[in-house]
C-alpha positions in Angstrom: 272.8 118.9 255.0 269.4 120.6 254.9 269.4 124.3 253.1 268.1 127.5 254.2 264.5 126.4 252.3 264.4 123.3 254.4 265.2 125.0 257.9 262.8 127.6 256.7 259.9 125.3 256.0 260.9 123.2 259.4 260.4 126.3 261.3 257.3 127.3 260.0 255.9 124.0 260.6 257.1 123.9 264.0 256.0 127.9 265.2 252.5 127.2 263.3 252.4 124.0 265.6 253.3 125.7 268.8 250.5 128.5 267.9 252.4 131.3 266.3 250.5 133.1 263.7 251.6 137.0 263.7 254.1 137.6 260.7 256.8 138.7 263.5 256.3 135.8 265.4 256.7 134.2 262.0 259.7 135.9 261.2 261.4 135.5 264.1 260.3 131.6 264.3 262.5 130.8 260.9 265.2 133.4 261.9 265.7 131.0 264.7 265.1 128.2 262.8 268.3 129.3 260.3 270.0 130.5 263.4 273.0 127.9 263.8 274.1 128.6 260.0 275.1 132.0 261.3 278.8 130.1 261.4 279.0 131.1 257.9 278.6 134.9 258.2 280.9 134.5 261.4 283.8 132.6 259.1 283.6 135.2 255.8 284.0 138.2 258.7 286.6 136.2 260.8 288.7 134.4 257.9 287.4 135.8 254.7 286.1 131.9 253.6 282.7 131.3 254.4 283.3 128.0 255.1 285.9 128.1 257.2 284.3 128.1 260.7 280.8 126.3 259.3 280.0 123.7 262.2 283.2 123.7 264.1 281.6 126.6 266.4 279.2 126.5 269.3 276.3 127.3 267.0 275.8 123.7 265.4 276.3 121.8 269.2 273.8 119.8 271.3 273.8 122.7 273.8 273.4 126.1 271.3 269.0 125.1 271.6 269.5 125.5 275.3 271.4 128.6 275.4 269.2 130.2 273.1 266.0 129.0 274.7 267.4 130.4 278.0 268.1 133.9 276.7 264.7 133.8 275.2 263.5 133.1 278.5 265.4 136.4 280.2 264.3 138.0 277.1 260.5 137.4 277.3 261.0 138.0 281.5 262.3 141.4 280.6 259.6 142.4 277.9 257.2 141.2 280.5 258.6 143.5 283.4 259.5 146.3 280.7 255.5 146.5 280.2 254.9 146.4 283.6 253.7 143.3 284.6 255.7 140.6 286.6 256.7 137.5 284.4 254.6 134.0 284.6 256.3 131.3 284.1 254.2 130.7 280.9 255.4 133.8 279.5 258.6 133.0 279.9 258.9 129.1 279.6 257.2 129.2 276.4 258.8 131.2 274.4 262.1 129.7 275.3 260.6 126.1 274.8 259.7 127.2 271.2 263.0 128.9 270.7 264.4 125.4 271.6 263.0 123.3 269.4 263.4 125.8 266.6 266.8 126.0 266.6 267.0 122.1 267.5 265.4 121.5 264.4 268.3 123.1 262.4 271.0 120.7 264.8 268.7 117.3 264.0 268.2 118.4 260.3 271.2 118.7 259.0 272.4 115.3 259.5 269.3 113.8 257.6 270.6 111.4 254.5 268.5 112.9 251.8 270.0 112.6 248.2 271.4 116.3 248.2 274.0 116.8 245.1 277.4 117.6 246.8 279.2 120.6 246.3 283.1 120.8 246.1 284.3 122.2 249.3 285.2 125.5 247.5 283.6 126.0 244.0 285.6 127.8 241.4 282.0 128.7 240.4 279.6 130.3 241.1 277.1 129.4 239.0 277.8 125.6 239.7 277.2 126.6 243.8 274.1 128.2 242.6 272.9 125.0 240.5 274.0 122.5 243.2 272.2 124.4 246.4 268.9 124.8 244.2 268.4 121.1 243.5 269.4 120.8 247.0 266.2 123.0 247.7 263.7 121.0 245.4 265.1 118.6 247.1 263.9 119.9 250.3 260.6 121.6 249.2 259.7 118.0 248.1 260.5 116.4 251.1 259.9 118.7 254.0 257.1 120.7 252.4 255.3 117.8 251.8 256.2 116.6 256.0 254.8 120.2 256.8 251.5 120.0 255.0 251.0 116.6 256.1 251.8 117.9 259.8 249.4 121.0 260.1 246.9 119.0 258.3 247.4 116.4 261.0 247.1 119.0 263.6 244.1 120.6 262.1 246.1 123.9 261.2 244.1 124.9 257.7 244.9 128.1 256.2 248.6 128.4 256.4 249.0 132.3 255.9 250.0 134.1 258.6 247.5 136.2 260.7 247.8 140.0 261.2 
């Protein structure tokens, strides 16, 4: 299961791909990109375990990319008509499309067999949870960081800081 470093780099890959270069296009890009592991927030409020309700909610299924691309749709319709302007469909079918794949790439990632330590279910420590998700996050910056650069250099995408 992919960390928050390899969601992270997955989104930015995939936003810089699609043409996003403001920082809260940025932002918002690897929000949605960590979006499904919002489980874990939703279990520690629910149940008090963190773990508890981690992938056995709608947020790590096939069809949480659609339902979030679609209310990125309405919400880029909206922003359109709130300016004053009446919606194309390329204002609104694109940012959905991008929030798709974002949030897709969380649901296909975590799956992947890399060689991640494992983690009891409930460490008695803290300190051994800490250890065991940071190699998990070399793990990834090795892996997917070098898949990104390899990507946008693919794509011609030089210069990988975010524009103003």
């Amino acid at each position: 299961m992919a960390t928050p470093v390899g969601h992270t780099i997955a989104g930015y890959m995939l936003a810089r791909a699609a043409g996003v270069k403001s920082r809260p296009g940025l932002m918002l890009a690897l929000g949605a990109a960590n979006l499904p592991d919002i489980d874990f927030l939703l279990g520690y409020v629910a149940n008090g375990d963190a773990l508890s309700l981690h992938k056995e909610v709608i947020t790590h299924k096939r069809s949480f990319p659609l339902l979030v691309g679609a209310a990125t749709g309405v919400a880029a319709a909206a922003a359109s008509l709130i300016r004053g302007r009446r919606p194309t469909p390329k204002d609104v079918l694109r940012p959905a499309a991008i929030a798709t794949a974002l949030v897709s790439s969380h649901i296909v990632m975590d799956p992947l067999p890399l060689p991640y330590d494992s983690m009891p279910a409930r460490s008695s420590s803290w300190l051994e949870a800490l250890a065991t998700q940071g190699w998990n996050a070399v793990i990834d910056m090795a892996v997917y960081g070098i898949l990104a650069i390899l990507a946008l250099e693919r794509l011609g995408i030089n210069g990988y800081a975010p524009k103003e």
